[in-house]
C-alpha positions as CSV (number, residue, x, y, z in Angstrom):
1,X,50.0,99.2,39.6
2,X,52.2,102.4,41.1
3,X,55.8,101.5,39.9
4,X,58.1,103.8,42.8
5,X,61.8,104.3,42.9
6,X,63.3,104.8,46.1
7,X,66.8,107.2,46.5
8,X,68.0,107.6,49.6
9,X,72.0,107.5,50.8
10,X,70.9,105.3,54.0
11,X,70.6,101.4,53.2
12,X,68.2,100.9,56.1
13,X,66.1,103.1,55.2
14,X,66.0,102.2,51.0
15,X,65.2,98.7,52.9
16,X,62.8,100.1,55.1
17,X,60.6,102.1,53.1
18,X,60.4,98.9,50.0
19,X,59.2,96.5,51.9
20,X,56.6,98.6,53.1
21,X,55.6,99.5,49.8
22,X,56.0,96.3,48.4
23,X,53.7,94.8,50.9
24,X,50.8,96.6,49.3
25,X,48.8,95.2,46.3
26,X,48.8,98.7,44.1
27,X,52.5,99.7,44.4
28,X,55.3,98.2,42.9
29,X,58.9,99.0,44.0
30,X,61.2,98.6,40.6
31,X,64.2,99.8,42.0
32,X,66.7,102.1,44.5
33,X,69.5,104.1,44.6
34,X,71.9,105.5,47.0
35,X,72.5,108.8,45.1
36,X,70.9,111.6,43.4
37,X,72.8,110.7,40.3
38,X,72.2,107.1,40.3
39,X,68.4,108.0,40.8
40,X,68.1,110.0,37.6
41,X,69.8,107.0,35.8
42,X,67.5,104.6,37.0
43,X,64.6,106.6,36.9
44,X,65.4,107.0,33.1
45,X,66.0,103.2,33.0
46,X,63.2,102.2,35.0
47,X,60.3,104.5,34.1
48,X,58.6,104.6,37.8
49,X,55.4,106.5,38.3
50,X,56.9,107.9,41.6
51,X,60.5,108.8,42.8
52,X,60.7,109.0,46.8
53,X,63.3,111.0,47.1
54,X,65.7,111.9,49.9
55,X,67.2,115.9,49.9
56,X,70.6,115.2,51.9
57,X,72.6,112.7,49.5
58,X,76.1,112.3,47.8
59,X,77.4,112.7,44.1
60,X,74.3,114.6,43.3
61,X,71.7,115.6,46.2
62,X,67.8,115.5,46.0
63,X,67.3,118.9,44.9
64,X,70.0,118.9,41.7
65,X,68.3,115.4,40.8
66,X,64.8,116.6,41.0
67,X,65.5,119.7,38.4
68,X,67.1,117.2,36.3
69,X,64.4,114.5,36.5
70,X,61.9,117.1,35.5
71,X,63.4,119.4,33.3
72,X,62.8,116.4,30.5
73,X,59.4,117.6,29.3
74,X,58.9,115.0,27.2
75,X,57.0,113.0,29.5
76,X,54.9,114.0,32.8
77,X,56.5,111.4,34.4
78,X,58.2,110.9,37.0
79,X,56.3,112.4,40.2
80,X,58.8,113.2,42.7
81,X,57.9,113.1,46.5
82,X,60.7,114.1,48.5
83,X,61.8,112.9,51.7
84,X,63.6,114.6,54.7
85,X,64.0,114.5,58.6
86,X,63.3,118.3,58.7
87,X,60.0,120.2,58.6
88,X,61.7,123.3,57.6
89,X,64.2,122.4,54.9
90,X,64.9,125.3,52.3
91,X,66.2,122.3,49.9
92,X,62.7,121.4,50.1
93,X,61.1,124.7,48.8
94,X,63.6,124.3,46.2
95,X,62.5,121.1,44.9
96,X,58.5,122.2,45.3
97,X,60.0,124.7,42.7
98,X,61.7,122.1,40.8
99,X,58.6,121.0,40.0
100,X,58.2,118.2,42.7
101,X,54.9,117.4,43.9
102,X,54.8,117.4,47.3
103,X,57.2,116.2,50.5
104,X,56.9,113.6,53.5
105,X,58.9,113.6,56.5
106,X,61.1,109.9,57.1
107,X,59.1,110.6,60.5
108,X,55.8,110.3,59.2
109,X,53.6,107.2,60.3
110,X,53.9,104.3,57.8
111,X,50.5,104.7,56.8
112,X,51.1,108.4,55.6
113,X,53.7,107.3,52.9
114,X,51.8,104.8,51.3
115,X,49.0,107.5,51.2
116,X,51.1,109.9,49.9
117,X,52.7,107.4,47.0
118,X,49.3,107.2,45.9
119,X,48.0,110.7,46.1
120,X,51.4,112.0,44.2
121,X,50.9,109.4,41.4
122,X,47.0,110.5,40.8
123,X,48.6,113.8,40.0
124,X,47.8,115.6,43.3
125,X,50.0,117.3,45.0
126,X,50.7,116.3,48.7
127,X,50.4,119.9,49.9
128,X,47.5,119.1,53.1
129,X,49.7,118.8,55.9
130,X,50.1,121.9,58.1
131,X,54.0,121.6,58.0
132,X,53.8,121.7,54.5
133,X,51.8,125.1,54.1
134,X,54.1,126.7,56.8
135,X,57.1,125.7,54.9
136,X,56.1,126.8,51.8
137,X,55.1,129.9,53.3
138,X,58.4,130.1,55.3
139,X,60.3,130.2,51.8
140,X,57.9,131.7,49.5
141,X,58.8,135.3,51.3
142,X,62.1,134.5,50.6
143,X,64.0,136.8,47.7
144,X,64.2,134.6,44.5
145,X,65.6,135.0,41.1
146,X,62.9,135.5,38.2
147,X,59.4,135.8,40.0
148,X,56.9,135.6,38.3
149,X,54.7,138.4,37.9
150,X,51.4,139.3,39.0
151,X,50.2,139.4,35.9
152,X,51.1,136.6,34.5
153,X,47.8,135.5,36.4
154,X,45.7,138.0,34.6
155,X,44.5,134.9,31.8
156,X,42.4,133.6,34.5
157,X,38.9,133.8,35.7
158,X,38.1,136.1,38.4
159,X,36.3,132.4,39.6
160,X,39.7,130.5,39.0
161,X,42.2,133.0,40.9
162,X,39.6,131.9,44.0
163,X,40.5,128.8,43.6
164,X,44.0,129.1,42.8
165,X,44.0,131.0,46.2
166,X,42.5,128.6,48.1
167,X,44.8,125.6,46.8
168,X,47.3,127.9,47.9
169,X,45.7,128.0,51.4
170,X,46.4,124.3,51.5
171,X,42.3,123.1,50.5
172,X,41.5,120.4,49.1
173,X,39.2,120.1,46.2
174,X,36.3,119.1,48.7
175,X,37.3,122.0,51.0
176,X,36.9,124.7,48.2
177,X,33.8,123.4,47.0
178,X,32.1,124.3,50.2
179,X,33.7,127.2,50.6
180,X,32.8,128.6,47.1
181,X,29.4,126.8,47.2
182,X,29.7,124.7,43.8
183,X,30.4,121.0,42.8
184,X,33.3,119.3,43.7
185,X,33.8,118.4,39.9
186,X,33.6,122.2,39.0
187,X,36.2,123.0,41.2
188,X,38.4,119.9,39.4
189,X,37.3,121.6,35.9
190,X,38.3,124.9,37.4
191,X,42.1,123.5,38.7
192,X,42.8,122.2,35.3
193,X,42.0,124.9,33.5
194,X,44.4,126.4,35.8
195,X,47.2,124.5,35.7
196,X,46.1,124.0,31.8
197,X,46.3,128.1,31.4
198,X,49.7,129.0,33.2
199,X,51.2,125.8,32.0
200,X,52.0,124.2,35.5
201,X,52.8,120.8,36.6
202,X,50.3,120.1,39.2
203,X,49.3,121.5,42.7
204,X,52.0,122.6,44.0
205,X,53.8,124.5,41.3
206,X,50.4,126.4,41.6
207,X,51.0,126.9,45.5
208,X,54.4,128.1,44.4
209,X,52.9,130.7,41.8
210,X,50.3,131.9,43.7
211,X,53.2,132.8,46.4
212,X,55.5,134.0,44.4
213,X,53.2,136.4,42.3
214,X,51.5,137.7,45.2
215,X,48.3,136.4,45.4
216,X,48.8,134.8,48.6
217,X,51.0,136.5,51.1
218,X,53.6,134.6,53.0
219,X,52.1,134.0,56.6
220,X,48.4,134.6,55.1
C-alpha cells in the first residue's frame, strides 16, 4: 500500500486529487495540508511514501518545504512529486534540485497522476514527459551557485556516463537498453551504481547532475 500526502492551498483541489487516489486499491491517502509548513509537519507525523506537492502556497511554499522534507537524511523517505499549473515553472527546477523526484501538471489527465504516484514511490523519477525534459533543460543553462564539476563524474564507467547521458535525454531503462544493445537489467545494475557512486537520490538528481556538470548540454 502507497501511503500519499497531499499539500495544496486550494480545498477543491486537496478534495479532488484524494478521492481519486483513494479510489484505487494500492494507494492510501493519510492526510493533507493547506501549506508548505503544515506539510512538513504532517509528513513527519504521518510517514507517507509520497508527498504531492503544490509550488504556489502560503506560510511556507512547495519549494522551501521540499528542501526541508529532504534535507533529513535519515530516511529516503518521503518522495516528493510536485504539482503546478505551469509547464515552465523555475520553482520547479528548484525543487528537481531539492531533491524531488519528478513533477505533474494539476492539468494532467486523472490517469497520469495515479501513474505517477506509483512510478515516484518505486523510486523512479517521473522525468518521461516531453515538458519535463524541456524544463529541465530550460533551467539547467541557467547560472547557479556551487555546480558541480565535471569531474566529479570522472568515478564512473566510460559505460555508466552513457547511461547517465541517456537518463538525462529523458530514456527510460527500456529505451537505453536498445539503444546501447544490452539487458534491460544491466542498464538497472548500471543506474544504481550511478546513483550509488555520486551519492544521488534517484533519477532526477542524476538529470540534474548530468546538466549541470556538462555532460548534457541545455537544448541537446
Amino acid at each position: 500500500m502507497i501511503r500519499v500526502l497531499i499539500a495544496d492551498d486550494q480545498a477543491m483541489v486537496r478534495q479532488g486529487f484524494g478521492a481519486l487516489l483513494a479510489a484505487q486499491p494500492d494507494l492510501l491517502v493519510v492526510g493533507d495540508a493547506a501549506d508548505g509548513a503544515a506539510a512538513v509537519a504532517a509528513a513527519r507525523r504521518l510517514d507517507p511514501d509520497v508527498v504531492l506537492m503544490d509550488v504556489r502556497m502560503p506560510v511556507l511554499d512547495g519549494l522551501a518545504a521540499t528542501r526541508q522534507l529532504l534535507g533529513d537524511r535519515r530516511t529516503d523517505r518521503p518522495r516528493v512529486l510536485i504539482l503546478t499549473t505551469f509547464d515552465l515553472d523555475d520553482y520547479v527546477y528548484e525543487a528537481l534540485r531539492a531533491g524531488a523526484s519528478g513533477f505533474l501538471l494539476k492539468d494532467a489527465p486523472a490517469a497520469d497522476l495515479v501513474q505517477a504516484v506509483r512510478v515516484v514511490a518505486a523510486g523512479d523519477a517521473l522525468l518521461a514527459p516531453a515538458v519535463t525534459r524541456r524544463l529541465i533543460a530550460e533551467f539547467a543553462a541557467r547560472p547557479a551557485h556551487r555546480r558541480p564539476r565535471p569531474t566529479d563524474l570522472a568515478a564512473l564507467t566510460p559505460r555508466e556516463t552513457d547511461v547517465l547521458r541517456l537518463i538525462a535525454r529523458g530514456r527510460s531503462n527500456t529505451e537505453i537498453a536498445a539503444d546501447l544493445v544490452v539487458a534491460e537489467q544491466t542498464v538497472k545494475t548500471h543506474v544504481g551504481r550511478i546513483l550509488a557512486k555520486l551519492q544521488l537520490r534517484d533519477r532526477a538528481q542524476a538529470v540534474v547532475v548530468a546538466y549541470e556538470t556538462g555532460l548534457v548540454a541545455a537544448g541537446e
